[in-house]
C-alpha positions as CSV (number, residue, x, y, z in Angstrom):
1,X,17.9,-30.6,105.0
2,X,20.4,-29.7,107.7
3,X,20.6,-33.6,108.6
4,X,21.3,-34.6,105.0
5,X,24.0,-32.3,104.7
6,X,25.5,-33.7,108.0
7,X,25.5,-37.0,106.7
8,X,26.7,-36.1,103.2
9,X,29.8,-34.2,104.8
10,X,30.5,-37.1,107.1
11,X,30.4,-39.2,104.4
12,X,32.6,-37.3,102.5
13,X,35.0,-36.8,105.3
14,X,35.3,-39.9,105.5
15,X,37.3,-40.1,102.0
16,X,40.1,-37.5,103.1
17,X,42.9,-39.0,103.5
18,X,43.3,-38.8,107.6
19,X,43.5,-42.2,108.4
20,X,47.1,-42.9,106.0
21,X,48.2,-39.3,107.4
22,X,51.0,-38.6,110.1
23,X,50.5,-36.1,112.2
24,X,52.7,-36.5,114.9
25,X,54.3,-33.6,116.2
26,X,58.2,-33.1,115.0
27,X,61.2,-31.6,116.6
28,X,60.9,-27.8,116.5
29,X,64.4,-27.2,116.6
30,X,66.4,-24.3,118.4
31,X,66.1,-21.3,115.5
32,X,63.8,-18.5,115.1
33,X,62.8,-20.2,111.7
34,X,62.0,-23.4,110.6
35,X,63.9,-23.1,107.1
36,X,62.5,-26.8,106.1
37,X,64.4,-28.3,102.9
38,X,62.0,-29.1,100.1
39,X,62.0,-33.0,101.5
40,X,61.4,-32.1,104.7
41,X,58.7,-30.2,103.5
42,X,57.2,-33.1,101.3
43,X,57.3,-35.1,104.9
44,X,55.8,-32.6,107.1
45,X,52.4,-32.4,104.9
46,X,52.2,-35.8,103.8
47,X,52.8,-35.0,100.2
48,X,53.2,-38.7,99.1
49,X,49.9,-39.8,100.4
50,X,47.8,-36.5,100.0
51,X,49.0,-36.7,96.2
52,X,47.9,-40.7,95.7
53,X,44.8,-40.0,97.0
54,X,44.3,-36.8,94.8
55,X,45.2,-38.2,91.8
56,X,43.1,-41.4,92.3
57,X,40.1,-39.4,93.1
58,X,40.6,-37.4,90.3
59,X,40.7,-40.4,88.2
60,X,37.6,-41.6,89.3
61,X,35.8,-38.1,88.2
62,X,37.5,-37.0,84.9
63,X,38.2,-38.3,81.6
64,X,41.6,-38.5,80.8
65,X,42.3,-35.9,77.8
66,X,44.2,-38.9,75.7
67,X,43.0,-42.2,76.0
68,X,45.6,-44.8,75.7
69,X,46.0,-47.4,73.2
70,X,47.2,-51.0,74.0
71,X,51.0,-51.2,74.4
72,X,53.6,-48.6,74.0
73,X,56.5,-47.7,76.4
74,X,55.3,-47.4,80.0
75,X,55.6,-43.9,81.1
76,X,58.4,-43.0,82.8
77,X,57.4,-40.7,85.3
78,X,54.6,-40.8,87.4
79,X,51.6,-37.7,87.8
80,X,52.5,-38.2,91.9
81,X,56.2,-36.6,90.7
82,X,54.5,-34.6,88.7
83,X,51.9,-32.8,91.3
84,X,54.3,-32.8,94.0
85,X,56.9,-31.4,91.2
86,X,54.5,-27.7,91.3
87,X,53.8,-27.8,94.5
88,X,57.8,-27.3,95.3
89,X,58.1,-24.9,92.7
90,X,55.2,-22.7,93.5
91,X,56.7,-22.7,97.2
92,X,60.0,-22.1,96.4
93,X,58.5,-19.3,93.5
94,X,60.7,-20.9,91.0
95,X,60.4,-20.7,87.4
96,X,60.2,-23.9,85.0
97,X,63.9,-24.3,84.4
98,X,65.6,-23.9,87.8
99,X,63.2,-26.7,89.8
100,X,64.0,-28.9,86.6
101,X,67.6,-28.4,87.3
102,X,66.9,-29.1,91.1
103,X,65.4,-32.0,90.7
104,X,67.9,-33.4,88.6
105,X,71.3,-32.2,90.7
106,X,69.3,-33.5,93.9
107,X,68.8,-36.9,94.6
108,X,67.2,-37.2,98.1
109,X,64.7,-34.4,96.1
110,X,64.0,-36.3,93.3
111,X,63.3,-39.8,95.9
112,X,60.6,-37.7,97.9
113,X,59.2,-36.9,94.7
114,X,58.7,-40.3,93.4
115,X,61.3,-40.4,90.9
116,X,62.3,-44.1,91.5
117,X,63.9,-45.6,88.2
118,X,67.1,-45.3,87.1
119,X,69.1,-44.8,84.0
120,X,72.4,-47.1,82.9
121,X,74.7,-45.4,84.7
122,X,72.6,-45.5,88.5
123,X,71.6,-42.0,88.4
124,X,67.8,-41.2,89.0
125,X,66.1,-40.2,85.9
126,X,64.7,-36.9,86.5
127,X,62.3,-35.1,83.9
128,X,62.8,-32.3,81.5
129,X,61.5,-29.1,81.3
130,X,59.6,-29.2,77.8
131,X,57.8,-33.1,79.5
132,X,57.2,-31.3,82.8
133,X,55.8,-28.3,80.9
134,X,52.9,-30.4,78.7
135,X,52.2,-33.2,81.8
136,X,51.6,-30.8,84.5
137,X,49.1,-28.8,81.9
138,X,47.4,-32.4,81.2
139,X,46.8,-32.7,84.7
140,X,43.9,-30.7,84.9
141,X,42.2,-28.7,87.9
142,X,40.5,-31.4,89.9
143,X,44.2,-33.0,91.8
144,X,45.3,-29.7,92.3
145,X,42.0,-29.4,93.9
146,X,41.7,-32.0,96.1
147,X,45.2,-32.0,97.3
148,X,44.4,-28.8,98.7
149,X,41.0,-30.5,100.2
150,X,43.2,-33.1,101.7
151,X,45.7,-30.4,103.4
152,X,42.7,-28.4,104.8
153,X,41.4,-31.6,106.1
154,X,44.8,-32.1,108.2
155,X,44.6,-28.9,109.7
156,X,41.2,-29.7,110.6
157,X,42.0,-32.7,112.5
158,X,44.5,-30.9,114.2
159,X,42.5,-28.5,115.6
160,X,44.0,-24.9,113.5
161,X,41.0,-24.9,111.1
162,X,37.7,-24.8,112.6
163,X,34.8,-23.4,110.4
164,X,32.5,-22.2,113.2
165,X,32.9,-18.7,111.2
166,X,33.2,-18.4,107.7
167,X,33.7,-15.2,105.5
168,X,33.2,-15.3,101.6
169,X,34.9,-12.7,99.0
170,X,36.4,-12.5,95.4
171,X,39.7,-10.8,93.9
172,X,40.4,-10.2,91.2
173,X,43.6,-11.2,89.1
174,X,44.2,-9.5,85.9
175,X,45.0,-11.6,82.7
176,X,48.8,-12.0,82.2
177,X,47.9,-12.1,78.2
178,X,45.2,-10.0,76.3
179,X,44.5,-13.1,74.1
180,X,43.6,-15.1,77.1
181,X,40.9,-17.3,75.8
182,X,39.9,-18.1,79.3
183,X,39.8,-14.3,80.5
184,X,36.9,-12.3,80.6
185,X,35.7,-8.1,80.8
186,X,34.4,-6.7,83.6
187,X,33.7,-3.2,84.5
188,X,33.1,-2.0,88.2
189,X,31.4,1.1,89.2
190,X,34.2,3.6,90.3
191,X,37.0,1.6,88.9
192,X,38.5,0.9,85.6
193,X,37.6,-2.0,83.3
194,X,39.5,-5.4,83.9
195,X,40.1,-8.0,82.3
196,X,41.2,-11.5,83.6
197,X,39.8,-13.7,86.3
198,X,38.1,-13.3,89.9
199,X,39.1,-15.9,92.8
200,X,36.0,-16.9,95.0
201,X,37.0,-17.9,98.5
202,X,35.5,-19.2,101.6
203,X,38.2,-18.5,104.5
204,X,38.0,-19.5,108.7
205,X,37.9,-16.7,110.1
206,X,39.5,-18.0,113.5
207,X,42.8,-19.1,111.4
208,X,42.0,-16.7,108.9
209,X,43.4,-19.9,106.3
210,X,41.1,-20.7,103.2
211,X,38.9,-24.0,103.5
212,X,38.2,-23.2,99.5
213,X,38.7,-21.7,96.3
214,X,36.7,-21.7,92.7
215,X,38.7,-19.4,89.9
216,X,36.2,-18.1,87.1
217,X,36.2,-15.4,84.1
218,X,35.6,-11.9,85.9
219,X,32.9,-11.1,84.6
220,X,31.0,-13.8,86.7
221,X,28.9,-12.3,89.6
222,X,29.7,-13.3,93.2
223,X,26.1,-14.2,93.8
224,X,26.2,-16.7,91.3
225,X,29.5,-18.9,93.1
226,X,29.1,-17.9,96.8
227,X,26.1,-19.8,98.1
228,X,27.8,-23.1,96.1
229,X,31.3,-22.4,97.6
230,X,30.1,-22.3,101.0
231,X,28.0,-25.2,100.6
232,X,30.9,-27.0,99.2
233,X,33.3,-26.0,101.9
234,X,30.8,-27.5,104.5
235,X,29.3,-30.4,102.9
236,X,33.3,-31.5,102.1
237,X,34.6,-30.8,105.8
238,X,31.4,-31.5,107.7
239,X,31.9,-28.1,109.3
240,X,29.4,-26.9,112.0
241,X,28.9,-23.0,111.3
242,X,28.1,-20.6,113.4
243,X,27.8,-17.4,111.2
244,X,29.0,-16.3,107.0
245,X,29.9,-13.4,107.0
246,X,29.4,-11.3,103.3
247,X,29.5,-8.5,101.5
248,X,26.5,-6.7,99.8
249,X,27.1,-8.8,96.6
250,X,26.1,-12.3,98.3
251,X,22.6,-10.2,99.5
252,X,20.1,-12.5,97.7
253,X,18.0,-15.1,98.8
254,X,20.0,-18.0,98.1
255,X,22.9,-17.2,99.8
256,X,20.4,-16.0,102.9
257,X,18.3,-19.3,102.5
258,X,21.2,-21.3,102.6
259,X,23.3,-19.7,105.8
260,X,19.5,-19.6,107.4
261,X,17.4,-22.3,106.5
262,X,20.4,-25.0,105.2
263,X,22.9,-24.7,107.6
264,X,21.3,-23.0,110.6
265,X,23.8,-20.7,111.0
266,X,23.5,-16.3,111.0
267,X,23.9,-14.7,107.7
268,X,26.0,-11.5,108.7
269,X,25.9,-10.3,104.9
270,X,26.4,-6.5,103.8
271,X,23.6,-4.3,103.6
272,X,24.1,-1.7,99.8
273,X,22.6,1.3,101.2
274,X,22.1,2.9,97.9
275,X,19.2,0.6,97.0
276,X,16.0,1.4,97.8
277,X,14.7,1.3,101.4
278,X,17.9,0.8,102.9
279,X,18.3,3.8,104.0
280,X,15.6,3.7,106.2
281,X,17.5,1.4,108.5
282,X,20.8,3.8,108.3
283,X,20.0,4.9,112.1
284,X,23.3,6.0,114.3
285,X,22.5,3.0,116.2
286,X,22.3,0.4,112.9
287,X,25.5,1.5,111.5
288,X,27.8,1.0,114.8
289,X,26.3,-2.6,115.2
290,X,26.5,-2.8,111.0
291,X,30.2,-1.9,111.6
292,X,31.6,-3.7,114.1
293,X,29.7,-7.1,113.2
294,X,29.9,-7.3,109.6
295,X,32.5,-4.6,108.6
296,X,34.8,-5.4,111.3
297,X,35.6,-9.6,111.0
298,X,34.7,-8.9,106.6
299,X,38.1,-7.4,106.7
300,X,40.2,-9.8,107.5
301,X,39.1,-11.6,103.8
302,X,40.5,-8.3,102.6
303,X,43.8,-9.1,104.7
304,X,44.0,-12.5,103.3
305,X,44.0,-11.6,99.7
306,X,46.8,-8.8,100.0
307,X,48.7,-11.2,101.9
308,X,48.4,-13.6,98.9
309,X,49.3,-11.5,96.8
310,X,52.2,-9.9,98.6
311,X,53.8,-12.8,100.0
312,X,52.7,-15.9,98.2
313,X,53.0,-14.2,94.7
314,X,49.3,-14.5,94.1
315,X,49.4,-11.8,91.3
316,X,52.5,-12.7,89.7
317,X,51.3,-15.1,87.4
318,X,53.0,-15.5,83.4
319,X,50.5,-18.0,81.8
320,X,47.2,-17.9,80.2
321,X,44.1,-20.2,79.6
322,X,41.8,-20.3,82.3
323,X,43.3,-24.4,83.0
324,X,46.6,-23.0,84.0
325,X,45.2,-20.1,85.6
326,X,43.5,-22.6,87.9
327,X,46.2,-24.3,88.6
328,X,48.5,-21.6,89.6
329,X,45.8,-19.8,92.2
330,X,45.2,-23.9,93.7
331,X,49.5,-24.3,94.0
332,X,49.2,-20.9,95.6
333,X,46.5,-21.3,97.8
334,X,48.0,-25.2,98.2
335,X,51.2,-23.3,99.5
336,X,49.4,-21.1,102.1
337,X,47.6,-24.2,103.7
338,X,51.1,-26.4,103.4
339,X,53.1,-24.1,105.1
340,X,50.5,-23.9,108.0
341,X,50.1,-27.7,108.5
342,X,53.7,-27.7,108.5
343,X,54.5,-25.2,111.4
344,X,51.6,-26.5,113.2
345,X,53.4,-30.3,113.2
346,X,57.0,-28.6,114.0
347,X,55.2,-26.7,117.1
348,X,55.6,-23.5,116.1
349,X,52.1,-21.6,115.4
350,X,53.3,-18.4,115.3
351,X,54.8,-19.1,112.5
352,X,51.3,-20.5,110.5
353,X,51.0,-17.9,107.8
354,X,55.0,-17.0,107.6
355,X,56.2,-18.6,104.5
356,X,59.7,-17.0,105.1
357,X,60.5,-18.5,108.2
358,X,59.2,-22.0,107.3
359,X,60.9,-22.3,103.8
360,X,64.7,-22.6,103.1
361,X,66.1,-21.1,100.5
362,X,66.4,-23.9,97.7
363,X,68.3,-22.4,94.4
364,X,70.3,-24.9,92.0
């Protein structure tokens, strides 16, 4: 089994998009911060070719929600505009109309978006908000998805992401509407009721940057996604794991079957204490070594998520449906992984998870 899934992830591998990819180290500069322009930005993570590739896998795996009749006007603007379109505004946190007005007052922009034709009087015709609005809901989850596969695959190559230990956790985001049909209840011993969504992710713990991300209802368990997450994230990548590291939700024997028996790696997954016969094994000496391996690198999921949430505007969400939902937490999580691959290619990794010092300030 461990063989298969070596040759399934190379195989896989193998259709990321490194071989098109540049990455060539760029000038650094002379500031304390990068401050990169939104086309700079684009160039730095290969947004041109990450976004053909997404979009053509996608294709391949997903029926389009209208199917097109034979003739009509040919559409004017392109889903590569469109996907790199979110990705700048989720960056630059800006709502619908200001990148709209961005985009259309900036030309270089609009070029390194893939806005190519223009109108009668020479000016690039840029979308508006109500088109950008209803295409970037049609494009569904899965180019959102692998665009953010194809970034972690970069950082891979280059040596920042390495998978030899892996930790697995949820949040939880609360529903930005109470009608949300995509939202679900779910009640937590201790804490109140919530309802919304959770966001299952499988982070490197030696760049502390995710390597995946599922968004479900909340009221789906951990256990159910967990063991399938980190199978993705290594089947995808081809990673060679060394240890998972869990809490006391992922204790079942899938998730202990696959670190074991699958992958050959060490389960270091969170003991409950309050179920039966665990306490038998709460010696002074079992709960130092239970701390410091399996409390102690756990916590650094528990970092990342406030991080998110602080810094990347992870809980700041104003849409509903669990489609949109998706494909807010992806553009987040795209952001995070963007802005690393970029610092890494201007030489400057201290400045990997500072989204601050590696974005300009880009207001119309």
């Amino acid at each position: 089994m461990k063989s298969l899934i070596k040759w399934v992830g190379g195989r896989l591998a193998a259709e990321l998009p490194l071989a098109e990819s540049d990455l060539a180290s760029l000038p650094a500069g002379k500031g304390r911060k990068l401050w990169l322009s939104p086309v700079a930005f684009l160039q730095a993570i290969n947004g041109l070719v990450i976004a053909t590739w997404a979009l053509a896998l996608a294709a391949r795996l997903q029926r389009p929600r209208l199917v097109r009749g034979p003739g009509g006007r040919p559409p004017t603007y392109t889903d590569r505009s469109i996907l790199l379109m979110a990705v700048v505004q989720t960056g630059w946190r800006m709502p619908y109309a200001d990148i709209v007005d961005l985009v259309a007052m900036d030309e270089a922009l609009a070029l390194a978006l893939d806005f190519t034709k223009r109108g009668p009087d020479g000016r690039v015709q840029t979308i508006s908000q109500g088109q950008y609005w209803e295409r970037r809901a049609a494009l569904g989850i899965l180019p959102f998805l692998f665009f953010f596969l194809g970034l972690v695959a970069q950082l891979i190559r280059l040596g920042v992401v390495m998978g030899r230990e892996l930790i697995v956790d949820s949040t939880r985001l609360q529903a930005w509407r109470h009608a949300d049909p995509g939202a679900a209840w779910r009640k937590y011993a201790g804490k109140a009721a919530l309802f919304g969504y959770k966001v299952h992710t499988v982070l490197c713990h030696h760049a502390d940057l995710p390597v995946f991300v599922v968004v479900t209802p909340a009221n789906v368990h951990d256990g159910l996604v967990g063991f399938l997450i980190v199978l993705a994230a290594v089947v995808l990548y081809g990673l060679r794991v060394a240890v998972v590291y869990a809490d006391a939700a992922y204790f079942d024997g899938r998730m202990l079957g696959l670190i074991h028996d699958w992958l050959g790696a060490t389960p270091a997954v969170d003991y409950n204490l309050r179920r039966q016969g665990k306490r038998k094994l709460a010696t002074p000496f079992f709960l130092r070594q239970w701390r410091h391996y399996v409390l102690g690198p756990r916590a650094a999921i528990e970092r990342h998520f406030a991080w998110l949430k602080r810094y990347f505007g992870l809980k700041y969400f104003q849409c509903y449906t669990f489609i949109r939902v998706s494909q807010f937490v992806l553009l987040t999580y795209i952001v995070v992984v963007a802005v690393a691959l970029a610092a890494q290619r201007y030489q400057r990794p201290d400045l990997v998870r500072s989204r601050s010092s590696v974005l300009a300030h880009a207001r119309p």
